[in-house]
ZAGULO-368010 format. One record per atom (N, C-alpha, C): residue in one letter; z, x, y. Coordinates in steps of 0.02 Angstrom, whole numbers, padded with zeros to 5 digits, always signed. Example, Ala and Ser with C-alpha at 12.3 -4.5 7.8 and 13.67 -1.06 7.14 Angstrom:
A+00390+00660-00284A+00390+00615-00225A+00390+00660-00165S+00354+00642-00112S+00357+00684-00053S+00394+00645+00002
***
This chain:
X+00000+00041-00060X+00000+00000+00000X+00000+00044+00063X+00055+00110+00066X+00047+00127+00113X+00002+00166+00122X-00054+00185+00078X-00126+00226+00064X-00149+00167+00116X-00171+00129+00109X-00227+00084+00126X-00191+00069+00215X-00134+00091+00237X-00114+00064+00290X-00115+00152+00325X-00134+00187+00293X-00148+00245+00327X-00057+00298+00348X-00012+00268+00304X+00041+00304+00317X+00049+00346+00236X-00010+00434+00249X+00008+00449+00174X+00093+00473+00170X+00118+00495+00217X+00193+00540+00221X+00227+00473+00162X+00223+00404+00190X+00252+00358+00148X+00230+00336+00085X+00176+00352+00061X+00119+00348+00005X+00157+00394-00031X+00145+00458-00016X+00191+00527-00062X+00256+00504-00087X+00281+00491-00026X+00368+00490-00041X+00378+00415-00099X+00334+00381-00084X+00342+00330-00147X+00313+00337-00207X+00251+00373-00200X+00223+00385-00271X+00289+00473-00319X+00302+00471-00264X+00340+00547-00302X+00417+00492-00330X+00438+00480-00303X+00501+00416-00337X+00470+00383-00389X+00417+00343-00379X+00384+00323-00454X+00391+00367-00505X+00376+00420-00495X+00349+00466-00566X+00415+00497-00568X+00468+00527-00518X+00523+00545-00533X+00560+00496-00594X+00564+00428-00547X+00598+00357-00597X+00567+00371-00702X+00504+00367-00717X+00441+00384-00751X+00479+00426-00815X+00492+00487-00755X+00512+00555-00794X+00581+00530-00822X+00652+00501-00782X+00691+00510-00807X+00691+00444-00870X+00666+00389-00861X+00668+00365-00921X+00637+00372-00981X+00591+00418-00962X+00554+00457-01029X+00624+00509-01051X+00663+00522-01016X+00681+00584-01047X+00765+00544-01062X+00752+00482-01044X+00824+00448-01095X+00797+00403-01146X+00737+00422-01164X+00699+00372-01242X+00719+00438-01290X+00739+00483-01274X+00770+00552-01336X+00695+00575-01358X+00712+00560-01429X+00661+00570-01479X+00613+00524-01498X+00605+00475-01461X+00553+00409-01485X+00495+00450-01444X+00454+00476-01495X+00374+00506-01460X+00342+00435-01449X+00332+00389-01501X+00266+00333-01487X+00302+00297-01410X+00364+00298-01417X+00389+00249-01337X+00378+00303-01294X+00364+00356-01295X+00368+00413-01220X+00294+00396-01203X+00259+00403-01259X+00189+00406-01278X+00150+00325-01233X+00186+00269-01261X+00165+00215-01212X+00201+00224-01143X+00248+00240-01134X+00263+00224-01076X+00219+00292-01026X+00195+00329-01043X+00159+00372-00993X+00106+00330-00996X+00054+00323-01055X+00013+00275-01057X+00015+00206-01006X+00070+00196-00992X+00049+00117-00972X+00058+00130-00897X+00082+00175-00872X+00107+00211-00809X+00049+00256-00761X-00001+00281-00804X-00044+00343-00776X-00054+00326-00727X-00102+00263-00696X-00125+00251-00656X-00071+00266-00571X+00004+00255-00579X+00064+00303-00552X+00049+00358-00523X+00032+00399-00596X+00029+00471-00597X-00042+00520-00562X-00092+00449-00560X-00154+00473-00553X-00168+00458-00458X-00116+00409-00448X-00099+00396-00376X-00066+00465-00340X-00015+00474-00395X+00030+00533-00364X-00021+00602-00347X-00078+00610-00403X-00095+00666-00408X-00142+00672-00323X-00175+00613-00347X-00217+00606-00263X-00199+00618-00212X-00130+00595-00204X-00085+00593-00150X-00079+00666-00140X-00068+00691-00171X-00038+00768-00175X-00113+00798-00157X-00157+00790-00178X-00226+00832-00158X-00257+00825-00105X-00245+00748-00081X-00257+00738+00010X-00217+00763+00051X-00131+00801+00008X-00116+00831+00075X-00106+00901+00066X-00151+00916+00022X-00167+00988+00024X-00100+01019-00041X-00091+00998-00047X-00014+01018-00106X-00047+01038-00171X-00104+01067-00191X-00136+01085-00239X-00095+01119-00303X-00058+01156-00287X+00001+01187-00321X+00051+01157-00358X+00076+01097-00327X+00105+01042-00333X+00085+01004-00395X+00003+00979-00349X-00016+00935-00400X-00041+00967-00477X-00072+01026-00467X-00103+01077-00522X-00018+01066-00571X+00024+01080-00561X+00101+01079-00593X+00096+01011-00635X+00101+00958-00586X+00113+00887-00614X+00077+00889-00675X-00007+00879-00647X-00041+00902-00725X-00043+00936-00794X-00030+01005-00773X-00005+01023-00826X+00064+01003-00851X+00103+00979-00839X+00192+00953-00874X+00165+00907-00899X+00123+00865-00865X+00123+00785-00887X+00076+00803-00967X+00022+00840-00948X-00011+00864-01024X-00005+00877-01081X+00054+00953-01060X+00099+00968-01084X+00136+00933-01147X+00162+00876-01108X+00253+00815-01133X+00180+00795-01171X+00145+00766-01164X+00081+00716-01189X+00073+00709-01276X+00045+00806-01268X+00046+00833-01328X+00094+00843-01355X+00153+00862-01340X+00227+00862-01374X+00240+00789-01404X+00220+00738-01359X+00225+00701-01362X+00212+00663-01439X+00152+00688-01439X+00095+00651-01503X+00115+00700-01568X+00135+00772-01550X+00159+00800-01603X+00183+00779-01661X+00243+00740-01600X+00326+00744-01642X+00324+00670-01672X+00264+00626-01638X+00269+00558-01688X+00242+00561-01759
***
C-alpha cells in the first residue's frame, strides 16, 4: 500500500516486520520441514515484496543476504522432510 502511495521508507519498514514476523514463526514450527516448507510457500510473495523493496533503495547487500538465507532454510528445508 505504501509502494503505490509513494512512501517506500514505510513500504521497507513494513515489508521487513512481515518477513521478520515469517522468520520467527518458522523458527517456532522446530522440526516440522513440510509446515516451514508451506508456510514460506504461501508467504513468498512477502518476501518477493521485501526483496524489491530492498533493490529500489539500493540495499543490494541486504537483499543479495535475504536471498540466499531464504534459499538456503528452503533446501534445509526439503531435506529434513
Amino acid at each position: 500500500m505504501e509502494q503505490q502511495l509513494r512512501q517506500p521508507a514505510a513500504a521497507l519498514a513494513h515489508a521487513r516486520k512481515a518477513v521478520n514476523y515469517f522468520e520467527n514463526l518458522r523458527t517456532d514450527l522446530g522440526g516440522y520441514g513440510e509446515s516451514k516448507t508451506a508456510l514460506l510457500a504461501s508467504n513468498l510473495p512477502v518476501y518477493y515484496l521485501y526483496l524489491d523493496l530492498l533493490l529500489q533503495n539500493g540495499q543490494t547487500a541486504e537483499a543479495f543476504a535475504l536471498a540466499q538465507k531464504t534459499k538456503g532454510r528452503a533446501l534445509l528445508d526439503l531435506l529434513a522432510s
